[in-house]
N, C-alpha and C positions, 0 to 999 in steps of 0.2 A: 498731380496727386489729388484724390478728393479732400474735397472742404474739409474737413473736420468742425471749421467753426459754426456746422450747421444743427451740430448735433451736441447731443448733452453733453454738459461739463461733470467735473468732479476728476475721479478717480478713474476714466477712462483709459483702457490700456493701449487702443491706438494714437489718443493723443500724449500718451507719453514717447509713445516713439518718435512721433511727428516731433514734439517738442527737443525731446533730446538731440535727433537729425540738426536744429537751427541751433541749440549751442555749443554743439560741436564742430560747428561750419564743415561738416563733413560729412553724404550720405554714409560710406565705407566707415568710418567710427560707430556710425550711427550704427551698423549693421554689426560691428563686432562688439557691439556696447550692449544692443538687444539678441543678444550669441552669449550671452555672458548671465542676462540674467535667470535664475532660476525658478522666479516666481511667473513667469509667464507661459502660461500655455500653448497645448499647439494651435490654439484657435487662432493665435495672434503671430503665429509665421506664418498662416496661410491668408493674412487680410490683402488688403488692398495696399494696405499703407505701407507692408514691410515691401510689399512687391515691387514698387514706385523707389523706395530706399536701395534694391538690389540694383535696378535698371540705373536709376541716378550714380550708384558708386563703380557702375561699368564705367565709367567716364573719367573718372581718374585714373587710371591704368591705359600703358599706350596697346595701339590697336592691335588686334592680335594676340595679344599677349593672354597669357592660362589666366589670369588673376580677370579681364573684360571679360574673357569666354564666360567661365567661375559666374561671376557674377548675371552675365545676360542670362543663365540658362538655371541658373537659381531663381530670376526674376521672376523666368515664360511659367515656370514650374508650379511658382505662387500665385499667379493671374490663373493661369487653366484649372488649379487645385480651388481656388476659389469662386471662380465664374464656374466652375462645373454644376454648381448648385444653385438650380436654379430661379431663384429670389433673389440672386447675387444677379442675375444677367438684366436686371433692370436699379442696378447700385454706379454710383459716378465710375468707380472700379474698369465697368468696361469702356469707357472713354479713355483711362488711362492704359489698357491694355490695348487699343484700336491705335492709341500715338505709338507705343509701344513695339506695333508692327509695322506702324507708318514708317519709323526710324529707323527699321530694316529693312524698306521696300519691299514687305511683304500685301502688295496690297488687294489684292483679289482676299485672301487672311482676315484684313483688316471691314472691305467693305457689307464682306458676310456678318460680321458681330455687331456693325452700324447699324446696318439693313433692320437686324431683329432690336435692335435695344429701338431705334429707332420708330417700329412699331406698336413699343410699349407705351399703353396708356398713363401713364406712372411718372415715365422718365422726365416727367416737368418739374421732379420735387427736389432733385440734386444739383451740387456743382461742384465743377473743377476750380482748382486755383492750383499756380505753378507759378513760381519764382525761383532767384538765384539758386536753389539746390538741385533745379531742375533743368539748371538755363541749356548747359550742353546739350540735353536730350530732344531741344524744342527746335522747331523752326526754325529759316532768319526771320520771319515776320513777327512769331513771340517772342523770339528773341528781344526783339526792338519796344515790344511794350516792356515787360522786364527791363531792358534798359533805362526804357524813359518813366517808369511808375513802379519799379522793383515786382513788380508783382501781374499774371494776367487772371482774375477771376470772372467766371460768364457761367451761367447754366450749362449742367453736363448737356443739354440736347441742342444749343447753340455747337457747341464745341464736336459732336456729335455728325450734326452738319456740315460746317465746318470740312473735318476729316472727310466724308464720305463724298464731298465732291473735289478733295485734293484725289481722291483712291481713284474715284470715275476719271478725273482729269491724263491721270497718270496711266490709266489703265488704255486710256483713250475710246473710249466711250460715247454714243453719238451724242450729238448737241442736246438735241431733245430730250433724253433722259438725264442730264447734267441740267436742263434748262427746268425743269420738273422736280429737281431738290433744290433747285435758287429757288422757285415757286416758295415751295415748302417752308423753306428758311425764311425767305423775306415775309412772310406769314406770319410764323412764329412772331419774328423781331418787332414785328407791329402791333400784334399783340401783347406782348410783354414789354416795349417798350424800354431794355436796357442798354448802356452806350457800348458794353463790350461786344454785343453779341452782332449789333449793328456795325463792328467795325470784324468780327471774324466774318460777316456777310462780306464786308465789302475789301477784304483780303482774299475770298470765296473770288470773285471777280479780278480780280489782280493776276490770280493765277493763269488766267485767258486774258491778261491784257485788255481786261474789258474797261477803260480807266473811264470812259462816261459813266456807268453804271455805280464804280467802286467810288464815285467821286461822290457820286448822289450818297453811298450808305455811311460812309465817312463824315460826310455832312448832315446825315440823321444822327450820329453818335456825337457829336458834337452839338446840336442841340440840346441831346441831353444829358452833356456834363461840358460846361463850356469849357474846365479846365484840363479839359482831357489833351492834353499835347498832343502824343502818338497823334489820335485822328486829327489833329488838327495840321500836323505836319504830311499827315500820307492824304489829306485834300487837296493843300496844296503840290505835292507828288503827281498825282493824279491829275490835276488843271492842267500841271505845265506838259506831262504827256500826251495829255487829251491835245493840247494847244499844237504841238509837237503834231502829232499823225495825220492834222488837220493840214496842217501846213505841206508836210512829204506828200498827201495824199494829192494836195492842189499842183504840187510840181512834178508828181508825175502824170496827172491828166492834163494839165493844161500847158505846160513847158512847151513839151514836144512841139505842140498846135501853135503854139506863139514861132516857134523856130520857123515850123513850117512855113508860116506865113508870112514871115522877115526875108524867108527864100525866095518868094513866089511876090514878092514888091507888094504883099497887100497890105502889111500894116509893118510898123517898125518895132524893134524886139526892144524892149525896156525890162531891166531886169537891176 
């Protein structure tokens, strides 16, 4: 869902929604709570915020059922009603509409709204945050930050990132255009210097098992927040499968050769 805490306070009407969503412990109340009220316009069923509150209260209803449908297609309706305009398409908004289609495997969908947000000059000023209201909708890997820090927040163009080479990954896409948004990304991260963005880099790399790589940006994100758990639990992750492949890899090149050789009386097979 976007930040809201980035923006003015007061008598803000998305952050009343947002607010109401968390003491309801409920997207779905949330949603018949802001159904209900009459002083709210239609500007504020077409935001970001109610749209993020539809997709979230698909998730309480089991799968298939009219009530998820209802919901999922109320969501798309508010994301496209409001990204149709175009000052919305460089808002945290389409990050959250990009997971949105990520979460349906729609993703050829998803890496087109990336590609152009991603272009914009601007999209350095926003961010996501997603916790427990969000948890079903997310990954297992945000998942696991939520788990371990209740909350994941990072710049919308980390996250951005992020997605766009989950969509390439999944799309299956050549290396080198995949290796070309790591570029990008790990770019960014060093120039901005933040620990979440540095560890969706290096979940960015996990998705290809690249655990050398994601062990280095896990360990950039941990430099800077030392109390950052997550990363500090998915480096160690990462060591011990780096450690792991290193080992498979030596027993299938050089096993063989030792057998061979214990055969043929030139040296004795220790194992």
């Amino acid at each position: 869902m976007e930040d809201i805490s980035t923006k003015a306070s007061g008598a803000s009407r998305d952050a009343v929604v947002h607010t109401v969503a968390f003491q309801l412990s409920s997207a779905s109340k949330a949603v018949q709570f802001t159904d209900n009220l009459e002083d709210l316009n239609l500007s504020t069923f077409i935001n970001g915020n109610l749209a993020c509150l539809h997709f979230a209260s698909a998730f309480e209803y089991p799968d298939e059922s009219d009530e998820r449908i209802t919901a999922l297609v109320r969501a798309e309706t508010l994301f496209s009603t409001f990204l149709s305009e175009i000052p919305n398409e460089e808002s945290a908004t389409t990050v959250d509409y990009a997971a949105f289609l990520c979460n349906q495997e729609r993703w050829s969908e998803a890496i087109d709204i990336l590609d152009l947000f991603l272009s914009k000059a601007n999209t350095n000023k926003c961010s996501n945050s997603y916790g427990t209201m969000e948890y079903l909708t997310l990954d297992d890997f945000l998942k696991k930050e939520v788990d371990t820090h209740t909350k994941m927040e990072a710049p919308s163009r980390s996250f951005a990132y992020y997605y766009a080479i989950k969509c390439l990954v999944k799309l299956g896409e050549p290396d080198q255009k995949i290796k070309g948004v790591k570029a990008a990304f790990s770019k960014f991260c060093t120039e901005i210097k933040n620990s979440r963005s540095f560890s969706l880099l290096g979940y960015s790399e996990m998705l290809r098992e690249n655990w050398y790589r994601a062990e280095h940006w896990f360990c950039k994100a941990v430099e800077m927040a030392w109390d950052y758990t997550a990363a500090k639990q998915n480096f160690n992750l990462c060591k011990s499968k780096r450690s792991s492949d290193i080992n498979e890899k030596y027993e299938e090149k050089y096993i063989p050769l030792c057998v061979a050789a214990e055969l043929n009386g030139i040296m004795p097979l220790q194992m």
